[in-house]
GUNULO-293017 format. One record per residue: residue number from 1; residue in three letters; x, y, z of N, C-alpha, C in turn. Coordinates in Angstrom, 1 decimal. Example, Ala and Ser with C-alpha at 12.3 -4.5 7.8 and 13.67 -1.06 7.14 Angstrom:
BEGIN
<atom 1; ALA; <13.2; -5.7; 7.8>; <12.3; -4.5; 7.8>; <13.2; -3.3; 7.8>>
<atom 2; SER; <12.8; -2.2; 7.1>; <13.7; -1.1; 7.1>; <12.9; 0.0; 7.9>>
! end
This chain:
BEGIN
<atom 1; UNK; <127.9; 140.7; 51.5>; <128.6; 142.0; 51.6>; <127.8; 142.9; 52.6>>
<atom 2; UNK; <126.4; 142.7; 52.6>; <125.7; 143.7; 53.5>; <124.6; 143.0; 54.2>>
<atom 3; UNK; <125.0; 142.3; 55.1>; <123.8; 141.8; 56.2>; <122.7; 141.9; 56.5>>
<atom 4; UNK; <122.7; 143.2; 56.9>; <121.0; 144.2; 57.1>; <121.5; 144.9; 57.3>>
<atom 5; UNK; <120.6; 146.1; 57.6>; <120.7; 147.5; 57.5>; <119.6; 148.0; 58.8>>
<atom 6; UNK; <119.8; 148.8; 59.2>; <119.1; 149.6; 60.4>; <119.1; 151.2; 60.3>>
<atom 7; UNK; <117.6; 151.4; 59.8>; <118.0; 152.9; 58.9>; <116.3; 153.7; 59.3>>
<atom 8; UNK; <115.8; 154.8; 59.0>; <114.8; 155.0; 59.0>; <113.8; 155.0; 57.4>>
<atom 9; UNK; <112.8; 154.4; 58.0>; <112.0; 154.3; 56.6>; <111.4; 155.5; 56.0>>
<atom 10; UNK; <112.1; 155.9; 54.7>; <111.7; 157.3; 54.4>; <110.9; 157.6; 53.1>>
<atom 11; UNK; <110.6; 156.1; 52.1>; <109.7; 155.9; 51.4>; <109.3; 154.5; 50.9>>
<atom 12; UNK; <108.2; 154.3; 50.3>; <107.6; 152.8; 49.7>; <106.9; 153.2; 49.1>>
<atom 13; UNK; <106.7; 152.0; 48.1>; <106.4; 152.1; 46.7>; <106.7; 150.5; 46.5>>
<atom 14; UNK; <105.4; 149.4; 47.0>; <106.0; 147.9; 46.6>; <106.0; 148.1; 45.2>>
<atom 15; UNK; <107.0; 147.4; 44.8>; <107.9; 146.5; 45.4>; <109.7; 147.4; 46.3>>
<atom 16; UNK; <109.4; 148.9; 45.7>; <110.7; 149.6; 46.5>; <110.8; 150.0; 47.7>>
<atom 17; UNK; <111.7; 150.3; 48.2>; <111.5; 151.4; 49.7>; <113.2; 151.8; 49.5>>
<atom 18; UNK; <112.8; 152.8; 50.4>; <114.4; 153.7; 50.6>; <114.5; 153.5; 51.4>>
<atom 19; UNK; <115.9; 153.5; 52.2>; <115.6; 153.2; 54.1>; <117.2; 154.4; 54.1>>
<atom 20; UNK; <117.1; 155.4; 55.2>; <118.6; 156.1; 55.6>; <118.8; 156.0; 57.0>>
<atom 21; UNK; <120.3; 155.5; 56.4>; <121.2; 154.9; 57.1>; <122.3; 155.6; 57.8>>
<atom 22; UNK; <122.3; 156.8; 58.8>; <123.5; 157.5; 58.9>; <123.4; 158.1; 58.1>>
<atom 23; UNK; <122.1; 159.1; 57.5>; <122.7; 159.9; 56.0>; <122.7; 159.2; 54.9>>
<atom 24; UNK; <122.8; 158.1; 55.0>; <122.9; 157.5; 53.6>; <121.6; 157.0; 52.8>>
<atom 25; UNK; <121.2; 156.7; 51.6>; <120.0; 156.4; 51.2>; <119.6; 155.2; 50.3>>
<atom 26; UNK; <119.3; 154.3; 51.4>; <119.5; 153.1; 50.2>; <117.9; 152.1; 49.7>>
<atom 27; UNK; <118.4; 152.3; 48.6>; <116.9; 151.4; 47.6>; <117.0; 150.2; 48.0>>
<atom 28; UNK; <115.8; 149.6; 48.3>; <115.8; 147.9; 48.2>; <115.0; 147.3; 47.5>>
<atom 29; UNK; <114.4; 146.3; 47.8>; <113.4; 146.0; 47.0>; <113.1; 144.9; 48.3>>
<atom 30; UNK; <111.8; 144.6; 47.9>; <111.2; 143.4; 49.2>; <110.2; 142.8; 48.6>>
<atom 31; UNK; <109.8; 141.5; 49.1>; <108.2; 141.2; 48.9>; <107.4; 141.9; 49.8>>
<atom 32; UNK; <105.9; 141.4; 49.2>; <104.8; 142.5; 49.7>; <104.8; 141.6; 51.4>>
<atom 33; UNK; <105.6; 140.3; 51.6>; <104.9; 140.2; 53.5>; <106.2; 140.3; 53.8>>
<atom 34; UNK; <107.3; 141.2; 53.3>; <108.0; 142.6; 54.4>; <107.2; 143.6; 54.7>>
<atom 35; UNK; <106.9; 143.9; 53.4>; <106.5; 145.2; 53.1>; <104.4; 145.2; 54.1>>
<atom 36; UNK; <104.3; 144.4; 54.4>; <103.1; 144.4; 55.7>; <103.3; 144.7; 57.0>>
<atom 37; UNK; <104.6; 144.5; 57.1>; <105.0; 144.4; 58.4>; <105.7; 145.8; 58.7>>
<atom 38; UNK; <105.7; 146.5; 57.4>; <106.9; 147.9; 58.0>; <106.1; 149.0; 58.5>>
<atom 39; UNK; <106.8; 149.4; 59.6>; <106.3; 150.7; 60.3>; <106.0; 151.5; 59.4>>
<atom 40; UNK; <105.2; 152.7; 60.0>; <105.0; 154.6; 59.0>; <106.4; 154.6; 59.0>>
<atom 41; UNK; <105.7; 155.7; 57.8>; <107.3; 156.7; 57.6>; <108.1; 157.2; 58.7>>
<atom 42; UNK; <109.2; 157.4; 58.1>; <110.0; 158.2; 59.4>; <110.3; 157.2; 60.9>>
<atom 43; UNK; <110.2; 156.5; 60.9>; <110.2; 155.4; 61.7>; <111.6; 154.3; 61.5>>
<atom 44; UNK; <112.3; 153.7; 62.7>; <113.3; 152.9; 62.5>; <112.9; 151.0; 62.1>>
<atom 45; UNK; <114.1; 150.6; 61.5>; <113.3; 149.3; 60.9>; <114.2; 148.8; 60.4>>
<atom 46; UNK; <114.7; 147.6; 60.4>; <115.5; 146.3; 60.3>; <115.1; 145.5; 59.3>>
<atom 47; UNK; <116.8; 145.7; 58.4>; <115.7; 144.3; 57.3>; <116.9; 143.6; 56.9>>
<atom 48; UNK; <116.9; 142.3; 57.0>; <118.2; 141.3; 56.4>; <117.8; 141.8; 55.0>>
<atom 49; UNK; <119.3; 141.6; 54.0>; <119.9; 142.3; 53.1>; <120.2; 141.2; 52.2>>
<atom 50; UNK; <120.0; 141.1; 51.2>; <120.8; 140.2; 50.2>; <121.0; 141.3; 48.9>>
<atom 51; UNK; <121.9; 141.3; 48.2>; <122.7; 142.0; 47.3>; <123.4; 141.4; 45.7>>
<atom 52; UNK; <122.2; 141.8; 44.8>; <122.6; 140.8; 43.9>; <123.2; 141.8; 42.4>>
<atom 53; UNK; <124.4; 141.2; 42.3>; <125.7; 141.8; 41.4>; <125.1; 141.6; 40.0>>
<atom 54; UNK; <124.9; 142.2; 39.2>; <124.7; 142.2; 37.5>; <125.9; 143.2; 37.3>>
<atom 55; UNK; <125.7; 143.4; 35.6>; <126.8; 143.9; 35.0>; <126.4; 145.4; 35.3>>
<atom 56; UNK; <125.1; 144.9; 34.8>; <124.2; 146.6; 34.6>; <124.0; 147.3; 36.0>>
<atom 57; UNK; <123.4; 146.7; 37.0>; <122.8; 147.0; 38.2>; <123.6; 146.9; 39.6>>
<atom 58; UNK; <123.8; 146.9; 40.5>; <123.9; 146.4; 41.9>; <122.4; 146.4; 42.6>>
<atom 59; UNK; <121.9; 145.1; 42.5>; <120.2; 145.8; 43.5>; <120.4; 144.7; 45.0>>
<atom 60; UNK; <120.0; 145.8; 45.9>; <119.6; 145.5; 47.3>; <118.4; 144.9; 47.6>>
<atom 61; UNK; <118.6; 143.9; 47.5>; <117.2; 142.7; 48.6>; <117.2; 142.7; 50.1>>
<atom 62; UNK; <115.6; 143.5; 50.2>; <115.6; 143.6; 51.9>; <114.6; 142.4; 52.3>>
<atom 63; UNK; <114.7; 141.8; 53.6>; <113.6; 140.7; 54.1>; <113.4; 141.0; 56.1>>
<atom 64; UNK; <112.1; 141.0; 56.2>; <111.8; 140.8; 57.7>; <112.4; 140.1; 58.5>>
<atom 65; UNK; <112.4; 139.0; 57.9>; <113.0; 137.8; 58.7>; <114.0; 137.0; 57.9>>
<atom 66; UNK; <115.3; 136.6; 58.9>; <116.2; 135.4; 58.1>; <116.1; 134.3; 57.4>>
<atom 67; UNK; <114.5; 134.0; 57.9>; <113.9; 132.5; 57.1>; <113.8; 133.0; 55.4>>
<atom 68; UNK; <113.1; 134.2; 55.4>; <112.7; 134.7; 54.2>; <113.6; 134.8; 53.3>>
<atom 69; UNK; <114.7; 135.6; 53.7>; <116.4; 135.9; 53.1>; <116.5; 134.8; 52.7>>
<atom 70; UNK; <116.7; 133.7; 53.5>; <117.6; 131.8; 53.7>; <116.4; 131.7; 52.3>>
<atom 71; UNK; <114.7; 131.6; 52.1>; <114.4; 131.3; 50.8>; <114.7; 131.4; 49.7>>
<atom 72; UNK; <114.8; 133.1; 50.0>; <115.4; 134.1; 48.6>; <116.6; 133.2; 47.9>>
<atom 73; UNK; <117.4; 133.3; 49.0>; <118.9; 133.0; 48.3>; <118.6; 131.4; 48.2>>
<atom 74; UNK; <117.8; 130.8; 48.2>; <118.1; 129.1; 47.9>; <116.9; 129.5; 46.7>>
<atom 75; UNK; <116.2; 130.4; 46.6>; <115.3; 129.8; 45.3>; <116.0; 130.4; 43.9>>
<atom 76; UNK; <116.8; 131.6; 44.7>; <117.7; 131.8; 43.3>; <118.8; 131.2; 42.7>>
<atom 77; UNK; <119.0; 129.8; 43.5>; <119.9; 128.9; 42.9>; <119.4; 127.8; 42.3>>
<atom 78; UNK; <117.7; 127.9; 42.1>; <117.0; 127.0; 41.1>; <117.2; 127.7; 39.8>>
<atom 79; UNK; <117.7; 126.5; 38.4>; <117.7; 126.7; 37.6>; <116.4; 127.5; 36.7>>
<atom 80; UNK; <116.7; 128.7; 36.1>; <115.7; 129.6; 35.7>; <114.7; 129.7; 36.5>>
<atom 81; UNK; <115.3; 130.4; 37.8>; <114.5; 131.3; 39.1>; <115.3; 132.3; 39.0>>
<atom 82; UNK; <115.0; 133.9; 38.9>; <115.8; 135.0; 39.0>; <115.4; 135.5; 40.2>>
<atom 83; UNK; <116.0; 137.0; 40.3>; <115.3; 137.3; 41.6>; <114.5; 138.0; 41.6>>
<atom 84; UNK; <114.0; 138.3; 40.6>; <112.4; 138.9; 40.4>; <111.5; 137.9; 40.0>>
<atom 85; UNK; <111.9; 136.8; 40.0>; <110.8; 135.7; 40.4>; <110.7; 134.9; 42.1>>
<atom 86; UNK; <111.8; 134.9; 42.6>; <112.3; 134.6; 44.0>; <111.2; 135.4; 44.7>>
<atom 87; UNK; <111.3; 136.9; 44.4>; <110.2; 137.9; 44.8>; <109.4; 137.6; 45.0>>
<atom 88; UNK; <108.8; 137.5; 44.0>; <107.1; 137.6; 43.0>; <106.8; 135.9; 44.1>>
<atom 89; UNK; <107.6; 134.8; 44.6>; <107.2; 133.7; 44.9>; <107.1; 134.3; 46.8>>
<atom 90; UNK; <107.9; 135.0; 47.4>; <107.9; 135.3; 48.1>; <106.9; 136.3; 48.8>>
<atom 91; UNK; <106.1; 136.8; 48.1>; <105.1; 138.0; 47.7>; <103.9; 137.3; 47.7>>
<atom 92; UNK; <103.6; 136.3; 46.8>; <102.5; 135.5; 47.0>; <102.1; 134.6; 48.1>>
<atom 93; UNK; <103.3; 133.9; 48.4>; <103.4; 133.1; 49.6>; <104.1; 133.4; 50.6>>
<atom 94; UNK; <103.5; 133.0; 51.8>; <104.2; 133.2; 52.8>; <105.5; 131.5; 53.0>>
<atom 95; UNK; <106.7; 132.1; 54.1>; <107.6; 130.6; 53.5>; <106.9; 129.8; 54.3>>
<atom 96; UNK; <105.9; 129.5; 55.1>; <105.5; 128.3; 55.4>; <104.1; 127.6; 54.4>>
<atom 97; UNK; <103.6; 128.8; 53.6>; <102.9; 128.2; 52.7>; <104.0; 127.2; 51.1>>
<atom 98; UNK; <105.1; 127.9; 51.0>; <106.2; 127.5; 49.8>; <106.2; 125.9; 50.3>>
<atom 99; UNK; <106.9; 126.1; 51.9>; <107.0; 124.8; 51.9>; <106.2; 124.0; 52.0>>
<atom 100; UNK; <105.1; 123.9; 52.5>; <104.0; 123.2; 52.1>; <103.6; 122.7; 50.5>>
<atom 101; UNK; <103.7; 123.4; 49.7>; <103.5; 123.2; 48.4>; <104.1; 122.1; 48.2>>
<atom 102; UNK; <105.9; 122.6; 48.6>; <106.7; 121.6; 48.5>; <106.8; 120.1; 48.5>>
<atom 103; UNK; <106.4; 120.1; 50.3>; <106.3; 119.0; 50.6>; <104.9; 118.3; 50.3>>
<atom 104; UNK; <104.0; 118.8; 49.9>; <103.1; 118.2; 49.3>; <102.8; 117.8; 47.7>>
<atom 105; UNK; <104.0; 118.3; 47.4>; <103.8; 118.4; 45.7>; <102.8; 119.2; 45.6>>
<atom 106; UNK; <102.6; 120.2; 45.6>; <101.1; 121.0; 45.2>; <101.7; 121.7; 44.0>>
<atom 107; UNK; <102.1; 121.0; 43.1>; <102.0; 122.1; 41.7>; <101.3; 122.9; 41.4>>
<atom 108; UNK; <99.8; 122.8; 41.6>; <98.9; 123.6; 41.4>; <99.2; 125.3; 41.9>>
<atom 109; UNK; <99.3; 124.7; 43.4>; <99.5; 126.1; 44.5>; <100.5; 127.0; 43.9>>
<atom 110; UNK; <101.6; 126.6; 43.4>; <103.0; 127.3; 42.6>; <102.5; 127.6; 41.5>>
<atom 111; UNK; <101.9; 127.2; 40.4>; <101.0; 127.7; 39.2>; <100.2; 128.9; 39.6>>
<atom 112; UNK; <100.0; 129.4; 40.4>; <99.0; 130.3; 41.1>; <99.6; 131.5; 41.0>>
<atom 113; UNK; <101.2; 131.6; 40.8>; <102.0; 132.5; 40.9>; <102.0; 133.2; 39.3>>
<atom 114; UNK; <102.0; 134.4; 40.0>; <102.6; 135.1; 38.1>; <104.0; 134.8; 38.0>>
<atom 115; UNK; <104.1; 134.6; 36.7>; <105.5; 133.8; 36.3>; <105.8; 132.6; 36.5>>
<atom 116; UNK; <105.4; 131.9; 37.2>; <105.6; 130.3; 37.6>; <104.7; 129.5; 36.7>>
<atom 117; UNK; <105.6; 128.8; 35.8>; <104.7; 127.9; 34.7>; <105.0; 126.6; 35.4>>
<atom 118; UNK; <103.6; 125.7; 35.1>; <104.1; 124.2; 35.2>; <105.9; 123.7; 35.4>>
<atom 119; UNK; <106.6; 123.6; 34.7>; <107.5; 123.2; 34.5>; <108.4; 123.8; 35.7>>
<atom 120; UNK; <108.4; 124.9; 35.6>; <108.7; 125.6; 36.7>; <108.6; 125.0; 38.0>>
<atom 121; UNK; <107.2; 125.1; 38.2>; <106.9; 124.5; 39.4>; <107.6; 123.0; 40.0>>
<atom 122; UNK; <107.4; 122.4; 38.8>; <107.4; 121.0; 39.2>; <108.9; 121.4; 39.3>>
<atom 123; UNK; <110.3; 121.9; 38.6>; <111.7; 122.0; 38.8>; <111.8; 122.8; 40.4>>
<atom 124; UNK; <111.1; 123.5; 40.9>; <111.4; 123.9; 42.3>; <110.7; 122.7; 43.4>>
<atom 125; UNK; <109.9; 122.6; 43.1>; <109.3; 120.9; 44.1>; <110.0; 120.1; 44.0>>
<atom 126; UNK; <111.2; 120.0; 43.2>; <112.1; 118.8; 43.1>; <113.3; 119.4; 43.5>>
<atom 127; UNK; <114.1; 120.7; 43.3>; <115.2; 121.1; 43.7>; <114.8; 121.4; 44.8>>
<atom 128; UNK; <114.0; 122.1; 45.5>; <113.8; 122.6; 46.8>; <113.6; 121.7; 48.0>>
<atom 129; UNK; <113.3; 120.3; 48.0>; <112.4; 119.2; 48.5>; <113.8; 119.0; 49.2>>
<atom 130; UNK; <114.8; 118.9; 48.8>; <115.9; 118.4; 49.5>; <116.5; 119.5; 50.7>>
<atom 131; UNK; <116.3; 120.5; 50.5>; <116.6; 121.4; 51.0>; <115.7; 122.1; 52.4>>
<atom 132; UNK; <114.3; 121.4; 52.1>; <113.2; 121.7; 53.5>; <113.7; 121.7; 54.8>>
<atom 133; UNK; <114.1; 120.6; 55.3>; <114.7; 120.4; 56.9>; <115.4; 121.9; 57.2>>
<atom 134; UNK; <116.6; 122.1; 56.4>; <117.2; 123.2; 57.1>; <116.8; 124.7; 56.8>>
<atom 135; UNK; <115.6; 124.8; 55.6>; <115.1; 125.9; 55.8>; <114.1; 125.8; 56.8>>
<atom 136; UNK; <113.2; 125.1; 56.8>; <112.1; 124.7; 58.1>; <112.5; 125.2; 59.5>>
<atom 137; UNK; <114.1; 124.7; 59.5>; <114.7; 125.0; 60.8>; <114.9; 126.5; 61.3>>
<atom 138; UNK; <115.0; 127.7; 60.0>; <114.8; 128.7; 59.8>; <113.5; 129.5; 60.4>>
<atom 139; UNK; <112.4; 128.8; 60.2>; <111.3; 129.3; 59.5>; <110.7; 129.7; 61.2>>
<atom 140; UNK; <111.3; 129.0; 62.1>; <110.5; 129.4; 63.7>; <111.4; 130.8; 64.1>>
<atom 141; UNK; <112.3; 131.2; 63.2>; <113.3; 132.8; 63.7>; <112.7; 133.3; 62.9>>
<atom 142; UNK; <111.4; 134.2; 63.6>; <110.5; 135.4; 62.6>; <110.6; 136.0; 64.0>>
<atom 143; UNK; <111.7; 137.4; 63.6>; <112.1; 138.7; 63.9>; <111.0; 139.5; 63.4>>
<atom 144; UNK; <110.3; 139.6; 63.2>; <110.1; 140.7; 62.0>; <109.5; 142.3; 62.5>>
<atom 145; UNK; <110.3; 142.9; 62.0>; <110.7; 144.2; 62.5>; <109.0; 145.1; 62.4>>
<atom 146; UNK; <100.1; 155.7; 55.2>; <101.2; 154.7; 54.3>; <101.5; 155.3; 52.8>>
<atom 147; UNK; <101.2; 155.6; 52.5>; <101.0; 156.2; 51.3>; <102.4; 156.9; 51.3>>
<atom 148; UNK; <102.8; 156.8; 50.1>; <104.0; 158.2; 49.3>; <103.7; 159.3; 50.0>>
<atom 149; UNK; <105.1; 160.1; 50.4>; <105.2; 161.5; 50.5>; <104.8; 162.2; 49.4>>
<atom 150; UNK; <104.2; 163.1; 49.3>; <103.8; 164.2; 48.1>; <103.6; 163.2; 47.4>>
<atom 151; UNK; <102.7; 162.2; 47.4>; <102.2; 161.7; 46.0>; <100.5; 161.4; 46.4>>
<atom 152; UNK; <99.9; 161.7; 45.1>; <98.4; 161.6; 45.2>; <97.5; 160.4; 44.5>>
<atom 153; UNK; <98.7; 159.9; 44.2>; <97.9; 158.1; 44.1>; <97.1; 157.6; 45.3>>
<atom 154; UNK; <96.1; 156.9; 45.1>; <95.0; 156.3; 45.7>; <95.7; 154.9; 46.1>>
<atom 155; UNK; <95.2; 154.4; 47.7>; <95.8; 153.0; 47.4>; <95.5; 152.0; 46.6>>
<atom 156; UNK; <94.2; 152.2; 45.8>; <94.0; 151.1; 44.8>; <95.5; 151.6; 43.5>>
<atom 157; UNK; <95.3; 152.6; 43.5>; <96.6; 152.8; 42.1>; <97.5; 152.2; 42.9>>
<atom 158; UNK; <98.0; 152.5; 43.8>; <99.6; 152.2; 44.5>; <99.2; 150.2; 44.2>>
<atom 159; UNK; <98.0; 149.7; 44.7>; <98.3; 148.6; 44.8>; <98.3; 147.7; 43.4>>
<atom 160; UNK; <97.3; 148.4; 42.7>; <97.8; 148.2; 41.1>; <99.3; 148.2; 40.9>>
<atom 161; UNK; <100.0; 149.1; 40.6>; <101.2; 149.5; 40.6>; <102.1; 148.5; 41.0>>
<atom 162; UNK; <101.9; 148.0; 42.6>; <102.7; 147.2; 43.2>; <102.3; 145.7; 42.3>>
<atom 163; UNK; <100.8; 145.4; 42.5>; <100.9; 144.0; 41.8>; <101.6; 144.1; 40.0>>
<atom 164; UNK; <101.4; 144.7; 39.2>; <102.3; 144.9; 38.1>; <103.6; 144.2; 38.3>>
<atom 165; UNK; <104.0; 145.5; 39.4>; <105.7; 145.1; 39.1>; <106.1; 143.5; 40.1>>
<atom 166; UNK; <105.2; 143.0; 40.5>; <105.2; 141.4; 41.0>; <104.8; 140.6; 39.4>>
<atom 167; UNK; <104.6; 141.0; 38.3>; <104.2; 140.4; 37.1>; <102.9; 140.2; 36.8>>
<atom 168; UNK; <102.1; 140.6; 37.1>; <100.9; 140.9; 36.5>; <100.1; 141.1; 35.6>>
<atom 169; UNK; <99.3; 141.0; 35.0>; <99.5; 142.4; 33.7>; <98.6; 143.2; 34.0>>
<atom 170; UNK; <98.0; 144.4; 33.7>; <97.8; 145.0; 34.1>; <96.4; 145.6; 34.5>>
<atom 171; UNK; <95.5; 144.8; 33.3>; <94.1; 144.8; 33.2>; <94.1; 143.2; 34.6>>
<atom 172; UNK; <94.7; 142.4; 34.4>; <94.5; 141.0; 35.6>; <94.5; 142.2; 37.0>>
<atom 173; UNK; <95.7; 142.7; 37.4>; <96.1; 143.2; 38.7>; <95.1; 144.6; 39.1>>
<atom 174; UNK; <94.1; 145.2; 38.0>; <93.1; 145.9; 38.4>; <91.8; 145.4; 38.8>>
<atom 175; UNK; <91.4; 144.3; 38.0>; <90.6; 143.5; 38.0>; <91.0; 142.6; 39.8>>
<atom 176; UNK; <91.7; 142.2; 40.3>; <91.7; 142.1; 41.6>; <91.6; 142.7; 42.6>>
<atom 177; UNK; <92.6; 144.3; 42.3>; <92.0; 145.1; 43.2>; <90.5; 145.1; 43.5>>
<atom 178; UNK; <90.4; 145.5; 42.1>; <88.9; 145.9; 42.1>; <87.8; 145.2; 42.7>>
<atom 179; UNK; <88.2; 143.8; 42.7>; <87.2; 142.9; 44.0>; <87.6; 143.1; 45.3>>
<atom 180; UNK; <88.4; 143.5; 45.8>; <88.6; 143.3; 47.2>; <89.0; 144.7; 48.2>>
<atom 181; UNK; <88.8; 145.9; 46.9>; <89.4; 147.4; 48.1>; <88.1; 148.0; 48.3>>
<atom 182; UNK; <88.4; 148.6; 49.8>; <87.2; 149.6; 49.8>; <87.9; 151.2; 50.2>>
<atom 183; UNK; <87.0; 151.9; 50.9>; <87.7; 153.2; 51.2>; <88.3; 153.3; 52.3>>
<atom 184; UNK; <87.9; 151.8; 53.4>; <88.8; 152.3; 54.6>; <90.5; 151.0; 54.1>>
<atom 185; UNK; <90.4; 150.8; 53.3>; <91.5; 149.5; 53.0>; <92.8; 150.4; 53.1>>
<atom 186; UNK; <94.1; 150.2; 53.2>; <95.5; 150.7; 53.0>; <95.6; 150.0; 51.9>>
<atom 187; UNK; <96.6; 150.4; 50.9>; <97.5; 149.7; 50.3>; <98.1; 148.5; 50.4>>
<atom 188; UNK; <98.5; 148.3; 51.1>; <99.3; 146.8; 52.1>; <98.1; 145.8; 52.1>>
<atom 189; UNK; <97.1; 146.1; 52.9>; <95.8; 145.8; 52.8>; <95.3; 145.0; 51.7>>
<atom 190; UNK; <95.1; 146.1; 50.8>; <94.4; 145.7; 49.5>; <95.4; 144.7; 48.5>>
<atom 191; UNK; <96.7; 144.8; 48.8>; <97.3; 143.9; 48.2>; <98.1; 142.6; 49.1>>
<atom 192; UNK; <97.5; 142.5; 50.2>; <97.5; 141.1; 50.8>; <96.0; 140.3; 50.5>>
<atom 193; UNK; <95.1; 141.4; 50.5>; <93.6; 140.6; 50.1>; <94.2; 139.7; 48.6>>
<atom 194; UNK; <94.2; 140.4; 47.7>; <94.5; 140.5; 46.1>; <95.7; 139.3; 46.0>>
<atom 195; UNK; <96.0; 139.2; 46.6>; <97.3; 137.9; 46.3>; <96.2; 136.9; 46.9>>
<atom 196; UNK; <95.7; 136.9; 48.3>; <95.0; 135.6; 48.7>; <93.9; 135.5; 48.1>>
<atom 197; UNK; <93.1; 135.8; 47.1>; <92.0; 136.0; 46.0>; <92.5; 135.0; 44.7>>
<atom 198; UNK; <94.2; 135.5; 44.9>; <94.5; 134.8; 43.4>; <95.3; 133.6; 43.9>>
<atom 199; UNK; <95.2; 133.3; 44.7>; <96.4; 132.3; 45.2>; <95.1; 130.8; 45.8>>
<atom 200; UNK; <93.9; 131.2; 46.1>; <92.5; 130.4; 46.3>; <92.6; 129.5; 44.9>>
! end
């Protein structure tokens, strides 16, 4: 229904951002390697769009690149993969690390993920494996396009905050900050270190 969007970036908060569109103001949601790549505030910025219908909700899925989208939407057609696990796999890995996993069977590397149990894993290495060639074919089209206004959270809070709502809990997602931020770190930063810490 909605492609992408071309709007200016007017706030973030991983896993959210607002982007306006013509006046208009729309929530998305992204993983944290969109959300590396996005300009400062106030700034124009492109993001392929996926749009997923509940009873309760309408939520907007924004992505960098069409490789990333093309993931999203094939991992949420694995049996018990939602899209806040799609995310959360998206977030940890980049899609040339996924498919790797893939094609090497690395269960382990998918275990690494919050929310991704054994079983799990092994059901996406098997449903996804057929599917590699034409995402692969994807994966060479990378388009890809700090802090809160008035807010006084620290990037270590923001990046807490952000790993949480990737599934976390919440003593684990401090406890990694806490190894890897300093005072010249961003947010973005401290939680690309913090995923490659937990993903080792």
């Amino acid at each position: 229904m909605i492609g992408f969007l071309c709007g200016k970036l007017i706030y973030k908060a991983p896993p959210q951002l607002l982007l306006d569109v013509h006046g208009v103001g729309y929530e998305i949601e992204a993983p944290m390697n969109t959300f590396y790549d996005l300009p400062a505030l106030g700034e124009e910025v492109k993001l392929h769009t996926h749009l997923v219908v509940r009873e309760d909700a309408h939520i907007l899925f924004g992505f960098a690149t069409e490789s990333e989208r093309m993931l999203f939407r094939t991992l949420i057609k694995v049996n018990g993969v939602g899209p806040k696990l799609a995310l959360t796999v998206l977030s940890g890995q980049s899609t040339e690390e996924f498919y790797r996993c893939v094609h090497d069977n690395d269960v382990k590397g998918l275990v690494r993920l919050p929310g991704v149990g054994q079983k799990t894993a092994e059901r996406l290495i098997i449903e996804m494996r057929g599917r590699l060639p034409e995402l692969n074919k994807l994966s060479a089209a990378s388009d890809r396009p700090s802090s809160l206004p008035g807010s006084a959270a620290s990037p270590k809070q923001e990046a807490i905050s952000a790993l949480c709502a990737l599934g976390y809990k919440p003593a684990d997602a401090a406890r990694m900050v806490q190894a890897v931020a300093t005072e010249d770190k961003s947010c973005e930063d401290i939680i690309r270190l913090a995923l490659r810490g937990a993903v080792k």
